[in-house]
PQR file with spaces between the fields and no chain letter, atoms N, CA, C, O and H, PARSE charges and radii, in Angstrom:
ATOM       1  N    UNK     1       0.816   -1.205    0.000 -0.4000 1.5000
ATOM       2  CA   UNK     1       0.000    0.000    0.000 -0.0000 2.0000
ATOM       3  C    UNK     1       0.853    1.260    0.000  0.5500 1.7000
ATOM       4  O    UNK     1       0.521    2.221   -0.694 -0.5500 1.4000
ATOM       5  N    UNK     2       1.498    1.273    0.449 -0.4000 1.5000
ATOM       6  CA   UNK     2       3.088    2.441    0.613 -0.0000 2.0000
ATOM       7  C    UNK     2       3.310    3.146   -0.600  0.5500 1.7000
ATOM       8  O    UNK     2       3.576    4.346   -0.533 -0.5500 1.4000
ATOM       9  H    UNK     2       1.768    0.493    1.013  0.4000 1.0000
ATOM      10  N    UNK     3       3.183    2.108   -2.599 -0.4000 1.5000
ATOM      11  CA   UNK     3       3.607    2.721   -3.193 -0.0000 2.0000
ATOM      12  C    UNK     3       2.232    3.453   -3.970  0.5500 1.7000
ATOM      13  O    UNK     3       2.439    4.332   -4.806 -0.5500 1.4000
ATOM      14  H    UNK     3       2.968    1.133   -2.654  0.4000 1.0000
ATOM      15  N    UNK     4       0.858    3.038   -3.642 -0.4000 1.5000
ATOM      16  CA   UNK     4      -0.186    3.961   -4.104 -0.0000 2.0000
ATOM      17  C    UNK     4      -0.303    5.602   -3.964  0.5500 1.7000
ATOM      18  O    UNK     4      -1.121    6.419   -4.385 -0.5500 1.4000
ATOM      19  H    UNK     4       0.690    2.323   -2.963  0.4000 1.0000
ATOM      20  N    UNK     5       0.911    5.701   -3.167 -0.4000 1.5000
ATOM      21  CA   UNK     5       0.417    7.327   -2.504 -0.0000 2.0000
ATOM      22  C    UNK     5       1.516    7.819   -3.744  0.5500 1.7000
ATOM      23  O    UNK     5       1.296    8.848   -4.382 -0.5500 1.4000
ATOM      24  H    UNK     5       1.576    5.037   -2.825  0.4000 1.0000
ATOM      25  N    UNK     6       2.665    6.999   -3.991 -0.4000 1.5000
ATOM      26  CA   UNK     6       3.316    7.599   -5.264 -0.0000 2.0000
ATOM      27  C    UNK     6       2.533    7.687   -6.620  0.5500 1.7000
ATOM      28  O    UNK     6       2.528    8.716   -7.296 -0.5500 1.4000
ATOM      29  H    UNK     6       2.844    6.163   -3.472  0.4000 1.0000
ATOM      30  N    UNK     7       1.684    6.213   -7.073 -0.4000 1.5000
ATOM      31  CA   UNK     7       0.873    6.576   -7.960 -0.0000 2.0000
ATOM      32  C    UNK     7      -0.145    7.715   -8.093  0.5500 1.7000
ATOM      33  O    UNK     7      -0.343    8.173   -9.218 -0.5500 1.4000
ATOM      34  H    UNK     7       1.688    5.377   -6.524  0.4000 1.0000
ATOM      35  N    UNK     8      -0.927    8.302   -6.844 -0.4000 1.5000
ATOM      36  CA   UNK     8      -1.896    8.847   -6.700 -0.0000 2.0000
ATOM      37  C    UNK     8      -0.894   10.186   -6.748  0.5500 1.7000
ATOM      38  O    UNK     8      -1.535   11.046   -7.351 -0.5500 1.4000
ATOM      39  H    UNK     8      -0.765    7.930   -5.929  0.4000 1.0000
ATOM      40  N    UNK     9       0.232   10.646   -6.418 -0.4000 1.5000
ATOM      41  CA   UNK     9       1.537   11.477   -6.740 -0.0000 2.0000
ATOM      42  C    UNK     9       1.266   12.208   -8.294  0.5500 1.7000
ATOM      43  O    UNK     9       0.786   13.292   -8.625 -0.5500 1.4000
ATOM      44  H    UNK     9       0.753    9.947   -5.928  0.4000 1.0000
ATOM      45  N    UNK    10       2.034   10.607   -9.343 -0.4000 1.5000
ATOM      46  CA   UNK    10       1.906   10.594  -10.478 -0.0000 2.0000
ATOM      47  C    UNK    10       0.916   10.917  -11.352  0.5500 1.7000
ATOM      48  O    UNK    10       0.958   11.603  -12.373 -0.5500 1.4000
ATOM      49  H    UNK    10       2.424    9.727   -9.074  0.4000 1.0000
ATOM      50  N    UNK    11      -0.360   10.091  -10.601 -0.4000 1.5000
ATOM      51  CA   UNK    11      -1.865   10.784  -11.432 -0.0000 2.0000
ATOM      52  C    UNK    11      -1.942   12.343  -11.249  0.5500 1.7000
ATOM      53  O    UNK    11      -2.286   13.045  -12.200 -0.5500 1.4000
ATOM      54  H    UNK    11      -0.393    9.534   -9.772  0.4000 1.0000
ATOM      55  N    UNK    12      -1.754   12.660  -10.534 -0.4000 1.5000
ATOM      56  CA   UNK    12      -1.840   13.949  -10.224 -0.0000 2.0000
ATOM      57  C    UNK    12      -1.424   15.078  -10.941  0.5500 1.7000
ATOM      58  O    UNK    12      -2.020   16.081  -11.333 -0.5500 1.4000
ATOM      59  H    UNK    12      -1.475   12.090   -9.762  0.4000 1.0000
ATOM      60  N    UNK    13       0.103   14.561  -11.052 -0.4000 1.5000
ATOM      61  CA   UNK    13       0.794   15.521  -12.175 -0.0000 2.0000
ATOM      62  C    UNK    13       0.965   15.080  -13.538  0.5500 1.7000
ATOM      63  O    UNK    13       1.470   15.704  -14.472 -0.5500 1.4000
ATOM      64  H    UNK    13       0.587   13.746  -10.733  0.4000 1.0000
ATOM      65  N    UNK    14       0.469   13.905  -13.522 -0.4000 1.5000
ATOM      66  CA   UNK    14      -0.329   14.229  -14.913 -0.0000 2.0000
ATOM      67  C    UNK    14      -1.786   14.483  -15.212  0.5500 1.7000
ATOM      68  O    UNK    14      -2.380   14.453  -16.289 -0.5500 1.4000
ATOM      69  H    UNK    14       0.059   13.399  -12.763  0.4000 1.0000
ATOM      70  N    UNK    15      -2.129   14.691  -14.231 -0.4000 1.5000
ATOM      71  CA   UNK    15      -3.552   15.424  -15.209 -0.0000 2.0000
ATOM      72  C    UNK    15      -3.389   16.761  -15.029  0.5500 1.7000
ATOM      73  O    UNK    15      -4.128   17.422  -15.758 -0.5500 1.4000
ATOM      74  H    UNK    15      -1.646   14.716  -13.356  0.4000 1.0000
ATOM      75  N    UNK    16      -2.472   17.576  -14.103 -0.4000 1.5000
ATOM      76  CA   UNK    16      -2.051   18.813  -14.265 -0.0000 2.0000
ATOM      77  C    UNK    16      -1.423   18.732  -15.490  0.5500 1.7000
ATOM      78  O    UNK    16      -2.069   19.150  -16.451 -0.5500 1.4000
ATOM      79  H    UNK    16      -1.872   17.039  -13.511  0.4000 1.0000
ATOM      80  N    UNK    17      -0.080   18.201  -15.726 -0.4000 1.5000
ATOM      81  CA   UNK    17       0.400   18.700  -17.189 -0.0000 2.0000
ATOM      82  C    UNK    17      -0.998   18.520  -18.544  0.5500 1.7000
ATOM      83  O    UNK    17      -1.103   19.331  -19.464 -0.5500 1.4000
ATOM      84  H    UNK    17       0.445   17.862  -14.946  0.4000 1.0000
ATOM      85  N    UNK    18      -1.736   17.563  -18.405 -0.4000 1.5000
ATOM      86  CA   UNK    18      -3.155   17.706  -19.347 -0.0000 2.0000
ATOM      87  C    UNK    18      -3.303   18.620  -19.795  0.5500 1.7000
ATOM      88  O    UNK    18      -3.202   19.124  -20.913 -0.5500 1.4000
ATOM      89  H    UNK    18      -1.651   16.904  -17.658  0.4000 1.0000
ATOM      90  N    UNK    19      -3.746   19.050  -18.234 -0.4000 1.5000
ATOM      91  CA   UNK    19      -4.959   20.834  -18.023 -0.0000 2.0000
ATOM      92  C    UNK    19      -4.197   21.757  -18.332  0.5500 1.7000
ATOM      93  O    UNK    19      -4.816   22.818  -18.248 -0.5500 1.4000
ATOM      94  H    UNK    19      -3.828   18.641  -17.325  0.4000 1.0000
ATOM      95  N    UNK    20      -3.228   21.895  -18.630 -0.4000 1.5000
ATOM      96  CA   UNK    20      -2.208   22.927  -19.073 -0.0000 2.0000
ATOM      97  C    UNK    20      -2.096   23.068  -20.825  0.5500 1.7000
ATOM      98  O    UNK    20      -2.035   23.979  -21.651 -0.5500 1.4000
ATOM      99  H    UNK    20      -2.725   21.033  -18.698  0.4000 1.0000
ATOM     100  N    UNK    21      -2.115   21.406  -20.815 -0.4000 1.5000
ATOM     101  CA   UNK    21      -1.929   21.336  -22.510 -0.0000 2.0000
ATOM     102  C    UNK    21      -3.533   21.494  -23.169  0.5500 1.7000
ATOM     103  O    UNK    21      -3.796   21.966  -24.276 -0.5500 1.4000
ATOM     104  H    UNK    21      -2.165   20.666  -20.144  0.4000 1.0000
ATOM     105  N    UNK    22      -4.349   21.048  -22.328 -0.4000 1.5000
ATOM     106  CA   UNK    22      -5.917   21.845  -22.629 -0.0000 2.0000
ATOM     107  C    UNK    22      -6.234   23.084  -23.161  0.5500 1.7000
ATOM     108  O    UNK    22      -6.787   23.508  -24.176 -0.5500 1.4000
ATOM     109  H    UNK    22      -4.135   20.665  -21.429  0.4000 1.0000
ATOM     110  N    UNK    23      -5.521   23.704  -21.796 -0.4000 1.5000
ATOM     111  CA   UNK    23      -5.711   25.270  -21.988 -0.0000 2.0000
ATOM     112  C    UNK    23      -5.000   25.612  -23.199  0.5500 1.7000
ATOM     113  O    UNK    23      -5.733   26.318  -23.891 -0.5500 1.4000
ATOM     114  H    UNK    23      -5.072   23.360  -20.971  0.4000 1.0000
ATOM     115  N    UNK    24      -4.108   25.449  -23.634 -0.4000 1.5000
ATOM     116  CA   UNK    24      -3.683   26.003  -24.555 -0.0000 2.0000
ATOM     117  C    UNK    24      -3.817   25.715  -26.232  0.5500 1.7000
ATOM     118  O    UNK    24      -3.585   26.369  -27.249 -0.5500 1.4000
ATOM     119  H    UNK    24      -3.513   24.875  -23.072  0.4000 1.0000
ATOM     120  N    UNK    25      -4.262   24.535  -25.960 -0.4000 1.5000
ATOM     121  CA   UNK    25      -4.799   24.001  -27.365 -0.0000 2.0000
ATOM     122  C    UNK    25      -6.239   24.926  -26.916  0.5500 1.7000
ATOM     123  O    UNK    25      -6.085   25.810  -27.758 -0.5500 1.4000
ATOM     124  H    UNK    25      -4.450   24.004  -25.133  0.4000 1.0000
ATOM     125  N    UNK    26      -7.249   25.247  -26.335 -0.4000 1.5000
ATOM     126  CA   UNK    26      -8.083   25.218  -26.489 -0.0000 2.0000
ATOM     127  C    UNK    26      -7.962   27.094  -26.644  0.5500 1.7000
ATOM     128  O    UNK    26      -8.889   27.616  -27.264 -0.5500 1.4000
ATOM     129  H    UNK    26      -7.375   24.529  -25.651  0.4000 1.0000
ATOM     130  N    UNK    27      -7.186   27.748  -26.256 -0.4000 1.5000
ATOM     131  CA   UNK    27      -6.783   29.070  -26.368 -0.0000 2.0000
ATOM     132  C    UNK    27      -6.236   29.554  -27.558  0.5500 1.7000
ATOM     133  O    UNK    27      -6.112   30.752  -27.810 -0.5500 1.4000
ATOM     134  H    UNK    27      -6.434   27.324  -25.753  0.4000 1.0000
ATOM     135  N    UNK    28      -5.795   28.323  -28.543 -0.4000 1.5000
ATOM     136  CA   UNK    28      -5.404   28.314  -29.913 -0.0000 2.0000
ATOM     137  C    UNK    28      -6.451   27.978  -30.910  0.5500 1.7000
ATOM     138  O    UNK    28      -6.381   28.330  -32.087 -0.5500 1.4000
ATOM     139  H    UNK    28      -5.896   27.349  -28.338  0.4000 1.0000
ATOM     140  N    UNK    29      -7.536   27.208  -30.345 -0.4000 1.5000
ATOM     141  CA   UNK    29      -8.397   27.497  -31.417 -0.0000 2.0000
ATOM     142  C    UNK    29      -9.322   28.415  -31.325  0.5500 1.7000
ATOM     143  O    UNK    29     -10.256   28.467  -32.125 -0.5500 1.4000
ATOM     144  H    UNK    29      -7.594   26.922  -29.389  0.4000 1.0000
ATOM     145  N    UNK    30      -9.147   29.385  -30.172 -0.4000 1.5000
ATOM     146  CA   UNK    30     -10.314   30.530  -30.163 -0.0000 2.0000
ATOM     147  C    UNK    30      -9.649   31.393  -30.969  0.5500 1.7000
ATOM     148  O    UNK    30     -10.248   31.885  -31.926 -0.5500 1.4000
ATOM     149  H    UNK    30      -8.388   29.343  -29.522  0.4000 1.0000
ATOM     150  N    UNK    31      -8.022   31.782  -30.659 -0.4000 1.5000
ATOM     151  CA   UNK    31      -7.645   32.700  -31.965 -0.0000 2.0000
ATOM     152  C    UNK    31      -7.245   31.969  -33.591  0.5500 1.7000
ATOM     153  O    UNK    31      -7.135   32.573  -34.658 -0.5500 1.4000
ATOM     154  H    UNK    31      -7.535   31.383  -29.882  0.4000 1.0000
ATOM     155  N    UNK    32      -7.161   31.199  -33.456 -0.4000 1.5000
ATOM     156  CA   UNK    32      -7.504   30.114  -35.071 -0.0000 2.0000
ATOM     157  C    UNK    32      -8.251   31.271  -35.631  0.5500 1.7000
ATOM     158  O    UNK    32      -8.785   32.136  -34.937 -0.5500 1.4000
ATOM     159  H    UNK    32      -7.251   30.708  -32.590  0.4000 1.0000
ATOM     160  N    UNK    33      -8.255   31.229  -37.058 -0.4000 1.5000
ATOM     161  CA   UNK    33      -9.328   31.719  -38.651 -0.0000 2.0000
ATOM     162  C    UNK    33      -9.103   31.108  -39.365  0.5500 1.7000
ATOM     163  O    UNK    33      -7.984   31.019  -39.870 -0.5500 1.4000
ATOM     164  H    UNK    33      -7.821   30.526  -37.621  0.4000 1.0000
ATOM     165  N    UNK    34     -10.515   30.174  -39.808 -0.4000 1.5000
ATOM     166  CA   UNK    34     -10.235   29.447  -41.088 -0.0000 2.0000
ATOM     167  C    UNK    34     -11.642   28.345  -40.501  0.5500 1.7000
ATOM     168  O    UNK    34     -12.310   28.373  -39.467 -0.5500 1.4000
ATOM     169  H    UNK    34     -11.424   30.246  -39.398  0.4000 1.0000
ATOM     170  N    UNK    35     -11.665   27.479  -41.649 -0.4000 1.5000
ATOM     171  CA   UNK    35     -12.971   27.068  -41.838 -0.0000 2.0000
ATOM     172  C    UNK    35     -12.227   25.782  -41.020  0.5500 1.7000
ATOM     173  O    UNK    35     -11.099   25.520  -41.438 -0.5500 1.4000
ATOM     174  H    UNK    35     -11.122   27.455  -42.488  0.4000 1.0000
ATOM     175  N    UNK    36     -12.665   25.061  -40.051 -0.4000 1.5000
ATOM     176  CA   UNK    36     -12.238   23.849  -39.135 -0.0000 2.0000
ATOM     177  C    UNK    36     -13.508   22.710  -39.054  0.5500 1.7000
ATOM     178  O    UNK    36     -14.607   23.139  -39.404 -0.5500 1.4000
ATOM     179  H    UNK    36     -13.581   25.274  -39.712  0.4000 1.0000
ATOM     180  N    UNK    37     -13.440   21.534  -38.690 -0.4000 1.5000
ATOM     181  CA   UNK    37     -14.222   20.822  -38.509 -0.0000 2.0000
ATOM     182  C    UNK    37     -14.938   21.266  -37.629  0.5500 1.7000
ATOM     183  O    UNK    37     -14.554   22.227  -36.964 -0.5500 1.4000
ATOM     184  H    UNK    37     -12.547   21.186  -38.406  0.4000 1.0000
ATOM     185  N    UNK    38     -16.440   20.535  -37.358 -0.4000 1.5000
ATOM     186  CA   UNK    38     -17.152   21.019  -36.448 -0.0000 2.0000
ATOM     187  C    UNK    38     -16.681   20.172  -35.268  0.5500 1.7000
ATOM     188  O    UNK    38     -17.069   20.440  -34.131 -0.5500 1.4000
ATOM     189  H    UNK    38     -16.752   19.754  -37.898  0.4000 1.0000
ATOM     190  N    UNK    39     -15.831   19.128  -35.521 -0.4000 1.5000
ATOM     191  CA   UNK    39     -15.463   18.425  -33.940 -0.0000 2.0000
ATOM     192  C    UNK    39     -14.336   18.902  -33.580  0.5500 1.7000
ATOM     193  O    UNK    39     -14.047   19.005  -32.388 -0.5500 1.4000
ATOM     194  H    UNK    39     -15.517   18.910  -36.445  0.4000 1.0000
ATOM     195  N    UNK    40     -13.687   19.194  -34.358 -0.4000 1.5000
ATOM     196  CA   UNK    40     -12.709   20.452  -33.853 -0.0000 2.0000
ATOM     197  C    UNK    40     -12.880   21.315  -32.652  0.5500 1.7000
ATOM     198  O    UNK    40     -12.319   21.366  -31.558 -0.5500 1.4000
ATOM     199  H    UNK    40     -13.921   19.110  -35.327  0.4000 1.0000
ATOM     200  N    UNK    41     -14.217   22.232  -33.444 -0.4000 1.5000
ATOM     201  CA   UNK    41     -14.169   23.262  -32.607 -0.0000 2.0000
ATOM     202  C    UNK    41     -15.206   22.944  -30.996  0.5500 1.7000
ATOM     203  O    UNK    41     -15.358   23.444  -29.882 -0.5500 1.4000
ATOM     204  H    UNK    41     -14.674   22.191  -34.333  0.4000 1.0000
ATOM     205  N    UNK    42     -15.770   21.660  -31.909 -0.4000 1.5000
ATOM     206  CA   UNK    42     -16.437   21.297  -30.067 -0.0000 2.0000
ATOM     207  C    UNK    42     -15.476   20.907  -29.330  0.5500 1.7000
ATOM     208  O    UNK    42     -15.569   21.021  -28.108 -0.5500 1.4000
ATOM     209  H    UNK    42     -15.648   21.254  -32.814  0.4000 1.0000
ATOM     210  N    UNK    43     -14.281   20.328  -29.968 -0.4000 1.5000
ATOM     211  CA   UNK    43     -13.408   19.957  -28.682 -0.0000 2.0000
ATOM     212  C    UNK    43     -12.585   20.839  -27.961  0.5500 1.7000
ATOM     213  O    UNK    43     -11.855   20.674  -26.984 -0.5500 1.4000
ATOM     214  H    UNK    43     -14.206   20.235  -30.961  0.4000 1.0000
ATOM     215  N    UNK    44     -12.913   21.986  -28.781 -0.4000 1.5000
ATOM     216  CA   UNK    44     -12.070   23.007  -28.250 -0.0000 2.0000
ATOM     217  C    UNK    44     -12.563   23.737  -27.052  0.5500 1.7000
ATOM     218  O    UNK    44     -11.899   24.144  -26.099 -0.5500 1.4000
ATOM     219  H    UNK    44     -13.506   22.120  -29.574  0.4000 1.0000
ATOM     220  N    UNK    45     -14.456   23.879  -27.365 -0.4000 1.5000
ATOM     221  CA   UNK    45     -14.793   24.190  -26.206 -0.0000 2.0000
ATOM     222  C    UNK    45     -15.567   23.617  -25.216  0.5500 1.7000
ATOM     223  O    UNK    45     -16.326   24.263  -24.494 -0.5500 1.4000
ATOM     224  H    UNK    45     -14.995   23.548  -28.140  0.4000 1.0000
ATOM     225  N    UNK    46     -15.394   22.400  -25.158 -0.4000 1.5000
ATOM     226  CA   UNK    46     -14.944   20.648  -24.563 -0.0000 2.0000
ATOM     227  C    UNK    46     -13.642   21.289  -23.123  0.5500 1.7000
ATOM     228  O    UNK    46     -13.810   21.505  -21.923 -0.5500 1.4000
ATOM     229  H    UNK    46     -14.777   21.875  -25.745  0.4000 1.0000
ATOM     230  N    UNK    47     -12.235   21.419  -24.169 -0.4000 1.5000
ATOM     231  CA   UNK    47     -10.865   21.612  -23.240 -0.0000 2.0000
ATOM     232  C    UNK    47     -11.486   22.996  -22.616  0.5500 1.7000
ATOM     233  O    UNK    47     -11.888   23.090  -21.456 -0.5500 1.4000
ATOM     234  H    UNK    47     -12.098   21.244  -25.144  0.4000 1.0000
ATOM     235  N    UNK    48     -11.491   23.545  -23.119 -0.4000 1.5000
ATOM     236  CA   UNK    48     -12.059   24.910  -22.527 -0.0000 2.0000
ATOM     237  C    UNK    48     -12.373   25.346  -21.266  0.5500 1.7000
ATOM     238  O    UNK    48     -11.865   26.196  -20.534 -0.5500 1.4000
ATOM     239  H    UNK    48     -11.165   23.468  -24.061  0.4000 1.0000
ATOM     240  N    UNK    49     -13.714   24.278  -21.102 -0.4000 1.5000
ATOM     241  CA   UNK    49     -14.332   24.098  -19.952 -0.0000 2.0000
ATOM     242  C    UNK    49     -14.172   23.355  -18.956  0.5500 1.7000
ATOM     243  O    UNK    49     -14.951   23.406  -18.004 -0.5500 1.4000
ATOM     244  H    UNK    49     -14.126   23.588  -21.697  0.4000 1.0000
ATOM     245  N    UNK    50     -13.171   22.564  -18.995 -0.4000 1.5000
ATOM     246  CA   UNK    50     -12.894   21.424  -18.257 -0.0000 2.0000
ATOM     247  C    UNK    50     -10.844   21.627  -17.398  0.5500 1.7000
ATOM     248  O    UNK    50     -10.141   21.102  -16.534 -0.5500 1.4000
ATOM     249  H    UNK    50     -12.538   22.523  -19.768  0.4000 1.0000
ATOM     250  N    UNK    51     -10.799   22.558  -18.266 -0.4000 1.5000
ATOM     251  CA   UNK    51      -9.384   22.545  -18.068 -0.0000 2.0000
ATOM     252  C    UNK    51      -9.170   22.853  -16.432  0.5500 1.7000
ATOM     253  O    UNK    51      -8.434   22.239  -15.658 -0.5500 1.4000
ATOM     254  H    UNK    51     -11.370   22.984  -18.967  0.4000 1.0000
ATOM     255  N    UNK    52     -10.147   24.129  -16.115 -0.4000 1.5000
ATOM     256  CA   UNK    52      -9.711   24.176  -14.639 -0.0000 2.0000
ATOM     257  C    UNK    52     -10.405   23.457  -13.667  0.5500 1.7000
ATOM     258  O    UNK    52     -10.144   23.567  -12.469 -0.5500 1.4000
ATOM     259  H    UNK    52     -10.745   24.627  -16.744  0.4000 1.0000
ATOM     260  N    UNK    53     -11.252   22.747  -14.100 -0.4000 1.5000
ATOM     261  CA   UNK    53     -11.691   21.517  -13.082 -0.0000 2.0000
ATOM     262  C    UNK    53     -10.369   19.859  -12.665  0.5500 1.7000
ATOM     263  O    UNK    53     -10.208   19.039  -11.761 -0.5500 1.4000
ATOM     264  H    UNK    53     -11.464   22.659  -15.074  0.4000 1.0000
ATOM     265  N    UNK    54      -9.484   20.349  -14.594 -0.4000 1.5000
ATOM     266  CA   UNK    54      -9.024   19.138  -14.105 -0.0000 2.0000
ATOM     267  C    UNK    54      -7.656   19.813  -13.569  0.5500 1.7000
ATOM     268  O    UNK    54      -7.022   19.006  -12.889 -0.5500 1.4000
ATOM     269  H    UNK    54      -9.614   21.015  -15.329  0.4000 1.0000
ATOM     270  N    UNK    55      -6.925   21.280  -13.709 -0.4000 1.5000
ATOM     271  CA   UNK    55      -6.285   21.402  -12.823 -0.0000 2.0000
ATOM     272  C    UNK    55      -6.214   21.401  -11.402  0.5500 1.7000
ATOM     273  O    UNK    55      -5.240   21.210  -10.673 -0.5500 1.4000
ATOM     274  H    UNK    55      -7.440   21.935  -14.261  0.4000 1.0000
ATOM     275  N    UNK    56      -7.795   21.724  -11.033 -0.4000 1.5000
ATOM     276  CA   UNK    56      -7.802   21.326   -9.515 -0.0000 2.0000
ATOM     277  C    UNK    56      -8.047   20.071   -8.775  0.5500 1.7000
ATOM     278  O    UNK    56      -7.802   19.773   -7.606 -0.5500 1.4000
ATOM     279  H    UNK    56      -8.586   21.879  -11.625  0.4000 1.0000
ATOM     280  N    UNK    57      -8.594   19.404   -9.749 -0.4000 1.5000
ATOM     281  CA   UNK    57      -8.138   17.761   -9.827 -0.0000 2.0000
ATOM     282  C    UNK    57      -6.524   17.395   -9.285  0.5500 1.7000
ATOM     283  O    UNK    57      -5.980   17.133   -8.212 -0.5500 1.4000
ATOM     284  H    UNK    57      -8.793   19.646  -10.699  0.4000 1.0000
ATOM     285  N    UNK    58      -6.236   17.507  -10.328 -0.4000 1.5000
ATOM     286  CA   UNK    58      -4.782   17.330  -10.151 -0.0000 2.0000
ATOM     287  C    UNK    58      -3.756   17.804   -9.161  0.5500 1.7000
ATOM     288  O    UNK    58      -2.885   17.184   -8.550 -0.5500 1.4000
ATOM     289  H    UNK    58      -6.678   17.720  -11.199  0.4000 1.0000
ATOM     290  N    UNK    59      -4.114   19.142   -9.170 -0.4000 1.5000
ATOM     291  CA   UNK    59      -3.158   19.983   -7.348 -0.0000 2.0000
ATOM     292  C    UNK    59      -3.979   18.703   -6.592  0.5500 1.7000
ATOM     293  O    UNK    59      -3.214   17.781   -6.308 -0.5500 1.4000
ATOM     294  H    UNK    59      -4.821   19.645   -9.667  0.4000 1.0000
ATOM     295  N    UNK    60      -5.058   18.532   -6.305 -0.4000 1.5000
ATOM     296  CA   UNK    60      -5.789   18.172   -4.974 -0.0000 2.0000
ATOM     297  C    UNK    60      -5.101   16.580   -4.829  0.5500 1.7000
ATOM     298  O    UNK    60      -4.919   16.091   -3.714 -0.5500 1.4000
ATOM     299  H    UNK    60      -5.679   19.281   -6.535  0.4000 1.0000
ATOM     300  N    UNK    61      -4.763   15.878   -6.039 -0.4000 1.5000
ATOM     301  CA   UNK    61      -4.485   14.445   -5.867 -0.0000 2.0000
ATOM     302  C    UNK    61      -2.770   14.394   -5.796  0.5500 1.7000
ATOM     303  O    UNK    61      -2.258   13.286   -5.635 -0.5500 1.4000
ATOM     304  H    UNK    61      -4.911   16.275   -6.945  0.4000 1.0000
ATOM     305  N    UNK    62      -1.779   15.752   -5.932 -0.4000 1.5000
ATOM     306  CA   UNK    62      -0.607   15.709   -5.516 -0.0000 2.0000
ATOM     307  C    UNK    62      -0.745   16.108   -4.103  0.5500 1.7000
ATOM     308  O    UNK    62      -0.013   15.595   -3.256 -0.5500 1.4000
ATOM     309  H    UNK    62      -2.195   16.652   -6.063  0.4000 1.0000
ATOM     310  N    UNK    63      -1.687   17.041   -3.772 -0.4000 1.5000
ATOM     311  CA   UNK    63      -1.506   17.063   -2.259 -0.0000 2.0000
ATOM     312  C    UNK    63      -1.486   16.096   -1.507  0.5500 1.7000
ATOM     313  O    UNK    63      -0.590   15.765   -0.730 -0.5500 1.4000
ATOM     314  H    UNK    63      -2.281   17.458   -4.460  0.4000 1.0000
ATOM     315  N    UNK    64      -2.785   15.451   -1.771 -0.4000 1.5000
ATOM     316  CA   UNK    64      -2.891   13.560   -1.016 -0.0000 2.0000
ATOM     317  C    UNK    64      -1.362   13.131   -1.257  0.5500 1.7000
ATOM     318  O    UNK    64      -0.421   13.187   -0.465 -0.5500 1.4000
ATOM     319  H    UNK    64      -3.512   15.720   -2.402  0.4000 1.0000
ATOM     320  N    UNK    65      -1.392   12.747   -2.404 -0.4000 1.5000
ATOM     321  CA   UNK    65       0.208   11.746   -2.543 -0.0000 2.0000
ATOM     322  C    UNK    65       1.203   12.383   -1.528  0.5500 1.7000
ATOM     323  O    UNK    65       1.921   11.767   -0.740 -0.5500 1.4000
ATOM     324  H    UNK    65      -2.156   12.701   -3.047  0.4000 1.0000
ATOM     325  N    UNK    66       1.131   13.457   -1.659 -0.4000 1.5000
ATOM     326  CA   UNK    66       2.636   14.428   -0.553 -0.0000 2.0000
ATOM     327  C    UNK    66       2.199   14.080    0.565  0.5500 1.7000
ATOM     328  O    UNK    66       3.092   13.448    1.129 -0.5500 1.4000
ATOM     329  H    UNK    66       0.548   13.958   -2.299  0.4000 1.0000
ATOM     330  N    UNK    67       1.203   14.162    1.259 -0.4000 1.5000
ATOM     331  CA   UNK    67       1.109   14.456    2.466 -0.0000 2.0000
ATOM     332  C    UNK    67       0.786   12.801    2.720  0.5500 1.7000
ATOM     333  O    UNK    67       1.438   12.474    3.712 -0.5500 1.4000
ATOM     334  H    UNK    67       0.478   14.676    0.801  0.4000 1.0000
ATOM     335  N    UNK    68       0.255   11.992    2.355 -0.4000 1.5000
ATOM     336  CA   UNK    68       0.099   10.921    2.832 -0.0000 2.0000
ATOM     337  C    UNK    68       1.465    9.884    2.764  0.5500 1.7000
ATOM     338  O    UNK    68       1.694    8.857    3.402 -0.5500 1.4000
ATOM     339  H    UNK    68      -0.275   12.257    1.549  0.4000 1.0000
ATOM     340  N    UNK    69       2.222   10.546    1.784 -0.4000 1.5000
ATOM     341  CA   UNK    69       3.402    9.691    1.655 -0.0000 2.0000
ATOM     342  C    UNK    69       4.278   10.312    2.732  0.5500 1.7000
ATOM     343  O    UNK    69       5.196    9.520    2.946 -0.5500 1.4000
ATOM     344  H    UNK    69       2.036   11.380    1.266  0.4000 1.0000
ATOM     345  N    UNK    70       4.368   11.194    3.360 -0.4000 1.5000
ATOM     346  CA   UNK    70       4.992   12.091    4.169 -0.0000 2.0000
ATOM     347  C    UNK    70       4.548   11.704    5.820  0.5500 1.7000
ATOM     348  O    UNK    70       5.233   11.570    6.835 -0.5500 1.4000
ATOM     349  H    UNK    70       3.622   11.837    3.186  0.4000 1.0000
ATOM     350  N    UNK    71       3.267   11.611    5.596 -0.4000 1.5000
ATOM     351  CA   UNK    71       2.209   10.792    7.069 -0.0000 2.0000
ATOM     352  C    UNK    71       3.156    9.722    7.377  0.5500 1.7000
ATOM     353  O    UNK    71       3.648    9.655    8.504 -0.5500 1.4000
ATOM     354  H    UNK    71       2.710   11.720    4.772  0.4000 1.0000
ATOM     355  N    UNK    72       3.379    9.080    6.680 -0.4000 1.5000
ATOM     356  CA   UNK    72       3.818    7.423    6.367 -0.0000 2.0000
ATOM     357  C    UNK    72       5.152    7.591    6.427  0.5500 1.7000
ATOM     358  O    UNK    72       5.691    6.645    5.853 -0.5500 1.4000
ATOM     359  H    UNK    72       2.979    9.134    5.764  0.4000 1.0000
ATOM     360  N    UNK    73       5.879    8.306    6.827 -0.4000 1.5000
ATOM     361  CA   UNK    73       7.143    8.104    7.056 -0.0000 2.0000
ATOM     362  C    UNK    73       7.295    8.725    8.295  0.5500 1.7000
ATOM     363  O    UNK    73       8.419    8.377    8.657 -0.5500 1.4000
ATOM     364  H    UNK    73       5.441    9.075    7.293  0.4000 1.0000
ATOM     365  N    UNK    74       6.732    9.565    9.299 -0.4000 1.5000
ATOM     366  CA   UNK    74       6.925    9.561   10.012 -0.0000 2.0000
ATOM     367  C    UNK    74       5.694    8.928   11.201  0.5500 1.7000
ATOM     368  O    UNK    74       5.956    8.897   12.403 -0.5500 1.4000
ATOM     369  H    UNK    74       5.819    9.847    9.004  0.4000 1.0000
């Protein structure tokens, strides 16, 4: 059980690096011009909306990993 708090670590910062790469794809197709698919642009405002839910996702599940892996050692 010891090394879940590293996985739950790992999930963490990656769904932060995600929400980062969200935002910015999704900040690139608002200034985009030009004729795009229509699933394109839903996915754009898909990332859009979701990006800062899953950055706080992500802080909240590195905090667990830190602090519980940190609990656990002392």
């Amino acid at each position: 059980m010891k090394s879940a708090y590293k996985y739950i670590f790992f999930i963490g910062l990656s769904i932060v690096s995600l929400s980062i790469i969200m935002f910015f794809i999704s900040v690139g197709l608002f200034t985009a011009r030009g004729d795009y698919p229509k699933i394109v642009i839903k996915l754009g405002e898909i990332s859009f909306t979701l990006w800062l839910p899953f950055l706080i996702i992500g802080i909240f599940l590195i905090i667990v990993g830190t602090v519980c892996k940190f609990r656990k050692i002392q």
